[in-house]
TORKOL-4160 file (C-alpha; in steps of 0.2 Angstrom, whole numbers, padded with zeros to 4 digits, m for minus):
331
<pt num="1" X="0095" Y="0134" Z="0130"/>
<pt num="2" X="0082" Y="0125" Z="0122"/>
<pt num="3" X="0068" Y="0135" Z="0115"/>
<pt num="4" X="0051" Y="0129" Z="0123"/>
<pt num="5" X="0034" Y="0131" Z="0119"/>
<pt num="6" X="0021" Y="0128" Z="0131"/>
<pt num="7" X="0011" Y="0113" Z="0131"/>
<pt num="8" X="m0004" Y="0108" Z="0144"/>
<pt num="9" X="m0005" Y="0090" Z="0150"/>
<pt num="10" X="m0013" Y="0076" Z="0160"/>
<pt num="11" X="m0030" Y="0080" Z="0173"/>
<pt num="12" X="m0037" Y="0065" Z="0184"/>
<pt num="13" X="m0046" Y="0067" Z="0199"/>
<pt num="14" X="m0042" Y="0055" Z="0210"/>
<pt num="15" X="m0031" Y="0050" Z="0228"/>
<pt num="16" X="m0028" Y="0033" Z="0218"/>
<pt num="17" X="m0022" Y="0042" Z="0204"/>
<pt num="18" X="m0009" Y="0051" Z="0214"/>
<pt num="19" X="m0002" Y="0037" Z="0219"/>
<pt num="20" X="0000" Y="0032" Z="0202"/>
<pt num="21" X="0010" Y="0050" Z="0202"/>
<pt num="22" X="0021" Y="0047" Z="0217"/>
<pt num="23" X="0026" Y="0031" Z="0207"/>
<pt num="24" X="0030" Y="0040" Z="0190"/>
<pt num="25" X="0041" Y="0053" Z="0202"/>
<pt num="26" X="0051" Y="0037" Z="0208"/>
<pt num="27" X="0056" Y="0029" Z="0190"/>
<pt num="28" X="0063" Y="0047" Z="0183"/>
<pt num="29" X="0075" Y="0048" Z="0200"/>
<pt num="30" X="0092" Y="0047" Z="0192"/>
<pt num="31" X="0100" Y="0030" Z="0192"/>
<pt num="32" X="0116" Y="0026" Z="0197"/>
<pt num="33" X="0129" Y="0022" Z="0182"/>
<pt num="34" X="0125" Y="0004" Z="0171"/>
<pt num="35" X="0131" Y="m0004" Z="0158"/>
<pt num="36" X="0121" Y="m0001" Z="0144"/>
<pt num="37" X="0121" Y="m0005" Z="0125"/>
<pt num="38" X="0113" Y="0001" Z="0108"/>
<pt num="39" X="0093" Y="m0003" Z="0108"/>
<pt num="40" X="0083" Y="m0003" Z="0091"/>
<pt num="41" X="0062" Y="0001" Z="0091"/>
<pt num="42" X="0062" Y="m0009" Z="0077"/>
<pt num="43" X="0045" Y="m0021" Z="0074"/>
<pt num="44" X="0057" Y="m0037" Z="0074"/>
<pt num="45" X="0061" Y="m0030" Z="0094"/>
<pt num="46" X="0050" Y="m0041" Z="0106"/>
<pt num="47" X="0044" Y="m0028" Z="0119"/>
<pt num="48" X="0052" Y="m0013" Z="0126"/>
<pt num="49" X="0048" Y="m0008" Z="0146"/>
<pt num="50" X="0054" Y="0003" Z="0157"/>
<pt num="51" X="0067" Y="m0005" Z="0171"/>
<pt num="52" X="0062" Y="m0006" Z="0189"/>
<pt num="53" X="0080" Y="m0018" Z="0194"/>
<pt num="54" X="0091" Y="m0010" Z="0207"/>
<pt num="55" X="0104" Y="m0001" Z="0196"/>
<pt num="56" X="0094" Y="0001" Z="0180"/>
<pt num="57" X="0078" Y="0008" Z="0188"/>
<pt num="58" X="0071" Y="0019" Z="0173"/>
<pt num="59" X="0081" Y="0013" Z="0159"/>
<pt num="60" X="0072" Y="0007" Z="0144"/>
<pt num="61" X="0074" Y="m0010" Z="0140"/>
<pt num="62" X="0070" Y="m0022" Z="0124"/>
<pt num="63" X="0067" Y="m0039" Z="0128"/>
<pt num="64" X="0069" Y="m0055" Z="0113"/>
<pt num="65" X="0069" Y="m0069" Z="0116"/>
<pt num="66" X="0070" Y="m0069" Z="0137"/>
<pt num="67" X="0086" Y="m0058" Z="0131"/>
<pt num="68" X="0084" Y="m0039" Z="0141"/>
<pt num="69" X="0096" Y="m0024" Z="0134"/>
<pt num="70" X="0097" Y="m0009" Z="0143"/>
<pt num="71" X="0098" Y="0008" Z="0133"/>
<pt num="72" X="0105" Y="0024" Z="0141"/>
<pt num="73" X="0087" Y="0032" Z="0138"/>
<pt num="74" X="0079" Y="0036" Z="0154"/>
<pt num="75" X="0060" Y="0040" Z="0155"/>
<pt num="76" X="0046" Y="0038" Z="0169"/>
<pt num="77" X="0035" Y="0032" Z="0157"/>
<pt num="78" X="0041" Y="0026" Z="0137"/>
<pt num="79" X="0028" Y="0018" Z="0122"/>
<pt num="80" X="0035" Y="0016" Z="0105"/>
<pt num="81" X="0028" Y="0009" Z="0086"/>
<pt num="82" X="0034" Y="0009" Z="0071"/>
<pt num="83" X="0052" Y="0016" Z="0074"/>
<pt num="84" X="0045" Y="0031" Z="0084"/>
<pt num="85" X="0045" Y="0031" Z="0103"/>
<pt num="86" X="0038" Y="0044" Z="0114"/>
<pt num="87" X="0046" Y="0046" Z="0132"/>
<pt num="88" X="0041" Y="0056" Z="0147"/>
<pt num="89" X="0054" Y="0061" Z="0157"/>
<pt num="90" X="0063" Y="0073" Z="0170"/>
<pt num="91" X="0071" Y="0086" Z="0162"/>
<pt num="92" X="0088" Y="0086" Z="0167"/>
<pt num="93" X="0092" Y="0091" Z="0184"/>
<pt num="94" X="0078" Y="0102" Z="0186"/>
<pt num="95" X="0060" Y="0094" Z="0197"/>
<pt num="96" X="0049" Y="0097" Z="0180"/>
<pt num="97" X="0046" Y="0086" Z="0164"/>
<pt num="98" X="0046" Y="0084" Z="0147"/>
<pt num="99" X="0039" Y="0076" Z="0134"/>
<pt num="100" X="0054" Y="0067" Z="0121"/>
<pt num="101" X="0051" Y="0059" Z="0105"/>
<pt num="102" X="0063" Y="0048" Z="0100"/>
<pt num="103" X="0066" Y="0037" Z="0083"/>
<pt num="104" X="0072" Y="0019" Z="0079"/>
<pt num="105" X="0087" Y="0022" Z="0087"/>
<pt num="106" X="0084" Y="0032" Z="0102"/>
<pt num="107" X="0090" Y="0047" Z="0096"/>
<pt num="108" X="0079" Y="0061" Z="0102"/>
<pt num="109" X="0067" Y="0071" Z="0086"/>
<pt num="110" X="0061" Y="0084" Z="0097"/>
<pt num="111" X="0058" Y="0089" Z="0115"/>
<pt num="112" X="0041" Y="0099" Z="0123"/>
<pt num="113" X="0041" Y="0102" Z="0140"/>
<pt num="114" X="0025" Y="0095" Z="0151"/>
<pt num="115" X="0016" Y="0106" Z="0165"/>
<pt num="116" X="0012" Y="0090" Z="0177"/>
<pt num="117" X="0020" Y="0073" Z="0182"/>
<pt num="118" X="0018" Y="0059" Z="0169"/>
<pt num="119" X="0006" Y="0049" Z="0170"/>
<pt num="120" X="0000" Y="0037" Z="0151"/>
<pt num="121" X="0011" Y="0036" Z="0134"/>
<pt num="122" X="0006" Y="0030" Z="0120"/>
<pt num="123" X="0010" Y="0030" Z="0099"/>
<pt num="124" X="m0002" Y="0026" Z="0084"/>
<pt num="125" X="0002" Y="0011" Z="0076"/>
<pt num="126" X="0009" Y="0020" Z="0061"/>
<pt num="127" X="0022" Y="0030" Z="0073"/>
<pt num="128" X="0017" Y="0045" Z="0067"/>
<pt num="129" X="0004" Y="0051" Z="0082"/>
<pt num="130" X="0011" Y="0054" Z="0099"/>
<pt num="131" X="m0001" Y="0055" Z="0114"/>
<pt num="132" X="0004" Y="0059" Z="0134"/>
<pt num="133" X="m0004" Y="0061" Z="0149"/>
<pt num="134" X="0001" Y="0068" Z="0165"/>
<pt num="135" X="m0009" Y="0074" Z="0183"/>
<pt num="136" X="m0009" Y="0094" Z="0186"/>
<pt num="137" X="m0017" Y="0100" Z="0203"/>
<pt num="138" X="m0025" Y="0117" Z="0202"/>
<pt num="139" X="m0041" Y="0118" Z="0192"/>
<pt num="140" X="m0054" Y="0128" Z="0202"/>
<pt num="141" X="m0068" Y="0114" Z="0200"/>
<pt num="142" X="m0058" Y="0100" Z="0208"/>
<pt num="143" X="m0056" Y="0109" Z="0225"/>
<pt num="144" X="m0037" Y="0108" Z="0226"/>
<pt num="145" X="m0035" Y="0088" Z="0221"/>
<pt num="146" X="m0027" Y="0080" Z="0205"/>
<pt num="147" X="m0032" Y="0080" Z="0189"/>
<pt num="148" X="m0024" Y="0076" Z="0171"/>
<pt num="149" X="m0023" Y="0082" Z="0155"/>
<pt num="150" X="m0019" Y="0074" Z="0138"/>
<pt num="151" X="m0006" Y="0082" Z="0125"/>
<pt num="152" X="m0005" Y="0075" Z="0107"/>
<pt num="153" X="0008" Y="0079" Z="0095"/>
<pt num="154" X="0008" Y="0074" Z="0074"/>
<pt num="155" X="0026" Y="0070" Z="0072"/>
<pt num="156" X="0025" Y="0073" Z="0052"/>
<pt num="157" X="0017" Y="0091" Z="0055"/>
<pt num="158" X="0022" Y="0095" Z="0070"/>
<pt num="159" X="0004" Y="0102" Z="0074"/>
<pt num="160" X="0001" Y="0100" Z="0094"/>
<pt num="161" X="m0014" Y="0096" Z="0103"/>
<pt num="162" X="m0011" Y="0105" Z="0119"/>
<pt num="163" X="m0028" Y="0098" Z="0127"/>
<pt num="164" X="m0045" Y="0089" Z="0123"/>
<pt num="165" X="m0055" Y="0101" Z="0137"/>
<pt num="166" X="m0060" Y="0113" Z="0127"/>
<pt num="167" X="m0066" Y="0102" Z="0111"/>
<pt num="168" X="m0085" Y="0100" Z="0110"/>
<pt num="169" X="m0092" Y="0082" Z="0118"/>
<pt num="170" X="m0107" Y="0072" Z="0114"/>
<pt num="171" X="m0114" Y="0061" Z="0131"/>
<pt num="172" X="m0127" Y="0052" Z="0128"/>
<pt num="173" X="m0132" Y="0060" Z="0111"/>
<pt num="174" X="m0132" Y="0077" Z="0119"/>
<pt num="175" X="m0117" Y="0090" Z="0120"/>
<pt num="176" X="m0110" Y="0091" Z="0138"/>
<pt num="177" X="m0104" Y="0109" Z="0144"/>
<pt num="178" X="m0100" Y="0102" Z="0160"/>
<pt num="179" X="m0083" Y="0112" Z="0167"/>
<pt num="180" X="m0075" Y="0095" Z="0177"/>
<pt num="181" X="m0071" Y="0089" Z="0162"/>
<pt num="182" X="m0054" Y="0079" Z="0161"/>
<pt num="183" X="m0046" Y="0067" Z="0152"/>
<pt num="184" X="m0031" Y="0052" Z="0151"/>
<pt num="185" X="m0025" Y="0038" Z="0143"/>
<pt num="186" X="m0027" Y="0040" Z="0124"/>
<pt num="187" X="m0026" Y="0025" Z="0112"/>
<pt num="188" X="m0025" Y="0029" Z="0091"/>
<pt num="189" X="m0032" Y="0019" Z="0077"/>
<pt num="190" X="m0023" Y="0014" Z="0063"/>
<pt num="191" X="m0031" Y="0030" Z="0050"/>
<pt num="192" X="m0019" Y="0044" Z="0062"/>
<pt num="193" X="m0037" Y="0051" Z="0064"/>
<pt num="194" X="m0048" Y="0042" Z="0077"/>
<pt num="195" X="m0043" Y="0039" Z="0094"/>
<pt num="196" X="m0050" Y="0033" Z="0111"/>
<pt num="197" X="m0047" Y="0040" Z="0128"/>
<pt num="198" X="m0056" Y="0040" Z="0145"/>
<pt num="199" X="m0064" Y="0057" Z="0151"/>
<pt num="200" X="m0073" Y="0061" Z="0169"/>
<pt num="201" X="m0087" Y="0073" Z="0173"/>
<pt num="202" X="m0099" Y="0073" Z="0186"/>
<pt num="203" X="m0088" Y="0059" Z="0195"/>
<pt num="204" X="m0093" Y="0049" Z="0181"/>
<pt num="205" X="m0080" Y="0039" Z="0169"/>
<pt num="206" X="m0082" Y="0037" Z="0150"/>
<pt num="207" X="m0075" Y="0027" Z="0134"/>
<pt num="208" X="m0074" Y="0043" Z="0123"/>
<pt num="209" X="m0070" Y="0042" Z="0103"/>
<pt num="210" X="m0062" Y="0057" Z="0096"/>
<pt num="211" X="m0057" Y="0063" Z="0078"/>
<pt num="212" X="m0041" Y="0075" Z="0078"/>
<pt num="213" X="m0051" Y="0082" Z="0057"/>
<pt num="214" X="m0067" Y="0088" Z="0066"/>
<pt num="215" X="m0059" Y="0091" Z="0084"/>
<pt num="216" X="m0075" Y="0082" Z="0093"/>
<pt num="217" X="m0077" Y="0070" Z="0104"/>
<pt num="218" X="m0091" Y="0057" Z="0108"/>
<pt num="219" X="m0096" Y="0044" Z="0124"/>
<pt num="220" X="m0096" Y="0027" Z="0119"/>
<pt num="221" X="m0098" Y="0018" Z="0133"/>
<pt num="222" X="m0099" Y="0019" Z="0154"/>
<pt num="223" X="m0084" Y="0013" Z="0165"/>
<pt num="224" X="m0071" Y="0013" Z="0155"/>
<pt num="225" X="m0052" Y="0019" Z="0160"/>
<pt num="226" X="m0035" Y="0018" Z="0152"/>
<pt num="227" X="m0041" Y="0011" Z="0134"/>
<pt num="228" X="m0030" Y="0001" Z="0124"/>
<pt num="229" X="m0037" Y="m0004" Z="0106"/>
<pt num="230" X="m0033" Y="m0022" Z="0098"/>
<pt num="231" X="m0024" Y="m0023" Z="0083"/>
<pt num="232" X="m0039" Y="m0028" Z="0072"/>
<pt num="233" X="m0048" Y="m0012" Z="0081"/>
<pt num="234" X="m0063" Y="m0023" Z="0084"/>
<pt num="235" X="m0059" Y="m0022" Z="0104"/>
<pt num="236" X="m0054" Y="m0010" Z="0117"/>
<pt num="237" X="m0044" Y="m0019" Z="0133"/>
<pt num="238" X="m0046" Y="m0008" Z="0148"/>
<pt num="239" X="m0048" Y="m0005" Z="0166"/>
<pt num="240" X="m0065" Y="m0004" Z="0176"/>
<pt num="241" X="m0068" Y="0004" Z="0194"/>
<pt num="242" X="m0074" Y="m0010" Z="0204"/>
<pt num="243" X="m0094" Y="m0008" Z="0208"/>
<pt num="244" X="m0090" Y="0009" Z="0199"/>
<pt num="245" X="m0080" Y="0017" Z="0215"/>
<pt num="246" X="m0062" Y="0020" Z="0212"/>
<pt num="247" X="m0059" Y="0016" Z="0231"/>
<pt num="248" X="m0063" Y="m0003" Z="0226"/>
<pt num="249" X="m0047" Y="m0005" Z="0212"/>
<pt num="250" X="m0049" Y="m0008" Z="0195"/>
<pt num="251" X="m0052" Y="m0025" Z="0183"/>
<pt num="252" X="m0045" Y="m0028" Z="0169"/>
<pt num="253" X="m0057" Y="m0032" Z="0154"/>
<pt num="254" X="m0060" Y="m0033" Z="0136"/>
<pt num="255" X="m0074" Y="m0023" Z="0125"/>
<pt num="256" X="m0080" Y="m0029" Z="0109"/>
<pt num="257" X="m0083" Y="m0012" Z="0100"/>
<pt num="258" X="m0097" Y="m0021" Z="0089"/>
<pt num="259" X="m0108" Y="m0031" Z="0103"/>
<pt num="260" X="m0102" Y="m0021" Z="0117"/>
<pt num="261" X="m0101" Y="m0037" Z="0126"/>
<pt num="262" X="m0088" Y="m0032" Z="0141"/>
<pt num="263" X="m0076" Y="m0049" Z="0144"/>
<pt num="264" X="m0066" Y="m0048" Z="0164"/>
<pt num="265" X="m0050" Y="m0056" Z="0159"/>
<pt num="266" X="m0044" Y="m0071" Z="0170"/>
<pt num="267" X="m0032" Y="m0057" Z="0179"/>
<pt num="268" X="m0042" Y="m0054" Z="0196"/>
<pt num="269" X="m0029" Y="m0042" Z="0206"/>
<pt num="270" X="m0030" Y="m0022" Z="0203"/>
<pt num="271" X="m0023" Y="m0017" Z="0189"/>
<pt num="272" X="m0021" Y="0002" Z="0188"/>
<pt num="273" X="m0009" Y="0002" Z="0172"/>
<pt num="274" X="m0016" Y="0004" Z="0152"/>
<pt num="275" X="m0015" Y="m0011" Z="0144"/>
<pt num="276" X="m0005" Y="m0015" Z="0129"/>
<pt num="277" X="m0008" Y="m0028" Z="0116"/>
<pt num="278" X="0005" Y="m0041" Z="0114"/>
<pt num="279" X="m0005" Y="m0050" Z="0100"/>
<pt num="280" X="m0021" Y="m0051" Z="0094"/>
<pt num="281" X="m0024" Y="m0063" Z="0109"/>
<pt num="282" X="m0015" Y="m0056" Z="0123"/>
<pt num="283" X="m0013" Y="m0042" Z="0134"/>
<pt num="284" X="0003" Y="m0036" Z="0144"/>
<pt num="285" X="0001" Y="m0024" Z="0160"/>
<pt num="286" X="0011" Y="m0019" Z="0176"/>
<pt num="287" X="0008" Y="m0024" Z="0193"/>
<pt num="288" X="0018" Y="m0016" Z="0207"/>
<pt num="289" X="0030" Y="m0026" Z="0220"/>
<pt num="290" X="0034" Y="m0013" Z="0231"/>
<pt num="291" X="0034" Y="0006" Z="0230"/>
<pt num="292" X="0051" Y="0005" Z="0218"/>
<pt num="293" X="0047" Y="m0013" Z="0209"/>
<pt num="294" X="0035" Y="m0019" Z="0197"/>
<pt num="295" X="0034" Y="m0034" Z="0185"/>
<pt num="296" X="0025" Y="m0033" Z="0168"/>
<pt num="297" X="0011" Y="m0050" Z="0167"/>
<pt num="298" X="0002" Y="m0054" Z="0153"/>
<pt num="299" X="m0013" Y="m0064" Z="0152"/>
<pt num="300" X="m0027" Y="m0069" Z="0134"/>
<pt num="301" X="m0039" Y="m0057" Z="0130"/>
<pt num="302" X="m0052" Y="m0070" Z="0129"/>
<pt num="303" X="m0054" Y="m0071" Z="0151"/>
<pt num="304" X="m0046" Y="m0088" Z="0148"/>
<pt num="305" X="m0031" Y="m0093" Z="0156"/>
<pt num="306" X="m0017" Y="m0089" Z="0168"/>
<pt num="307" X="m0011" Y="m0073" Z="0171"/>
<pt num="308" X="0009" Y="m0075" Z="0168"/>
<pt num="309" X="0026" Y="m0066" Z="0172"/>
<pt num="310" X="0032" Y="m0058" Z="0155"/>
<pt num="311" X="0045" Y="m0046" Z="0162"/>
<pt num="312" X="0053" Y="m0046" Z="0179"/>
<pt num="313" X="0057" Y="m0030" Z="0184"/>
<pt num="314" X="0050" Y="m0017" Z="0173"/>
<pt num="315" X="0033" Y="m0008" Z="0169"/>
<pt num="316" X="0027" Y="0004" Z="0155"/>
<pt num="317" X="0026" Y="m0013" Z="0143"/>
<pt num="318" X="0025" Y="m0011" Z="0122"/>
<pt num="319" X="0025" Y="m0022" Z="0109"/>
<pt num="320" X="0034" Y="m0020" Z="0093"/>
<pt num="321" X="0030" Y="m0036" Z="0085"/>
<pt num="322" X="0012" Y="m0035" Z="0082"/>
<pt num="323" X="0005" Y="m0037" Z="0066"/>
<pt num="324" X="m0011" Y="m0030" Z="0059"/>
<pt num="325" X="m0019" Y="m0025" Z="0040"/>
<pt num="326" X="m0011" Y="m0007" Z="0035"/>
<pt num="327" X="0001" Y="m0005" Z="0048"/>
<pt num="328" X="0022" Y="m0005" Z="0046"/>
<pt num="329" X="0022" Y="m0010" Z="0064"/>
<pt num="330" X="0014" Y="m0008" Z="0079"/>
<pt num="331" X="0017" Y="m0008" Z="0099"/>
């Protein structure tokens, strides 16, 4: 028997966001048997995904060169940097989850369990930070719809974030006591320290800016979901509500941190994934087929060009192979 500790997760609150649920549900069903070899998260790796093909739905695979490898590991949702990779999955036979850590070589470090159904993965560039979200339903203040909640766990100390709810928040310039709360899709900055992530209140949606040393939190901007930052940390790539209502889809774009000039990206159809940098210049991202198939598209971060098919038949996309000052790899 494993010995488990409890651990909160993911809140979001709303019906498009289930949907999003109901998908993650569909990529942790067990697949039937594949063939599958030995995959490495090593930075000279091209990108790892999750599988959405007909026999391999699930599995992670690493893609070089227009060469897929399909690993045994299984998740509903996978991110990996720097040798570490953090997988949500469905724990065993049972209909509950689980976060897994895993290092270069797949081999799982540790396991916490999840109260929710996985939503957002992510790692710091130094593979030392793991981040997860997933959608609960139950909180008293969202009258019986889902929300999410966001785990972090320091892989070095083991010391666990089990939720950002109760950590003071500044919106505005003035600290927010507001009970509806919530918060999903966490992105971490080179220092293990800072990190972005969205937060609604008051059907409102924010860019927030944490620090894990003083436990606070701070609104950056307006209408930003599902942050991703650049590997120079000079821009955040992230979804959008379209005229600010959910109900509308989402567009994907590009902040500059510094002018907070907001660039829409040349990819017009509704993205409801978090973004990952394949470069300095380009962003990858998911887009759905079907209710059991997705294809992960890439498109220049500049709004210039054509979005582009990276890799058929798969979602939850991660780089390995991005370079950046002070990192030892980076997805």
């Amino acid at each position: 028997m494993r010995q488990r500790a409890r651990v909160g997760l993911a809140v979001a609150g709303c019906a498009a966001l289930a949907v999003v649920a109901g998908a993650a549900i569909v990529a942790a069903r067990p697949a039937p048997p594949v063939t599958t070899t030995a995959v490495s998260l090593s930075p000279r790796s091209a990108v790892v995904a999750l599988s959405t093909a007909d026999g391999s739905r699930g599995h992670l695979i690493a893609v070089t060169g227009g060469r897929s490898q399909v690993s045994a590991l299984t998740c509903a949702r996978v991110y990996a940097a720097a040798g570490t990779g953090v997988c949500l999955r469905q724990d065993g036979d049972l209909p509950t989850y689980e976060v897994a850590v895993v290092d270069a070589h797949l081999a799982v470090r540790r396991e916490l369990p999840l109260v929710g159904v996985p939503n957002r993965a992510r790692v710091s560039p130094t593979g030392r930070l793991v981040a997860w979200t997933v959608f609960v339903a139950g909180d008293s203040y969202n009258g019986g719809r889902f929300s999410t909640r966001v785990g972090m766990l320091d892989t070095r100390t083991g010391q666990l974030v089990s939720t950002l709810e109760d950590w003071p928040v500044t919106v505005g310039g003035r600290p927010s006591t507001a009970a509806d709360r919530n918060f999903w899709g966490v992105t971490f900055s080179r220092d293990d320290r800072h990190f972005y992530a969205t937060m609604s209140t008051g059907g409102r949606r924010y860019l927030v800016r944490g620090d894990l040393a003083t436990r606070r939190l701070t609104t950056v901007r307006e209408n930003v979901e599902c942050p991703s930052l650049s590997p120079d940390e000079t821009r955040v790539a992230f979804k959008s509500a379209r005229d600010g209502d959910p109900a509308h889809g989402w567009r994907l774009s590009v902040l500059d941190l510094a002018s907070s000039r907001v660039t829409p990206l040349a990819e017009t159809r509704d993205v409801d994934d978090q973004a990952a940098w394949l470069d300095e210049n380009t962003v990858a991202y998911a887009l759905p087929r079907d209710r059991d198939h997705a294809d992960v598209w890439q498109v220049p971060a500049d709004g210039s060009g054509t979005p582009r098919v990276l890799v058929p038949d798969a979602n939850s996309p991660a780089t390995l192979a991005v370079d950046s000052p002070g990192s030892a790899g980076e997805s």
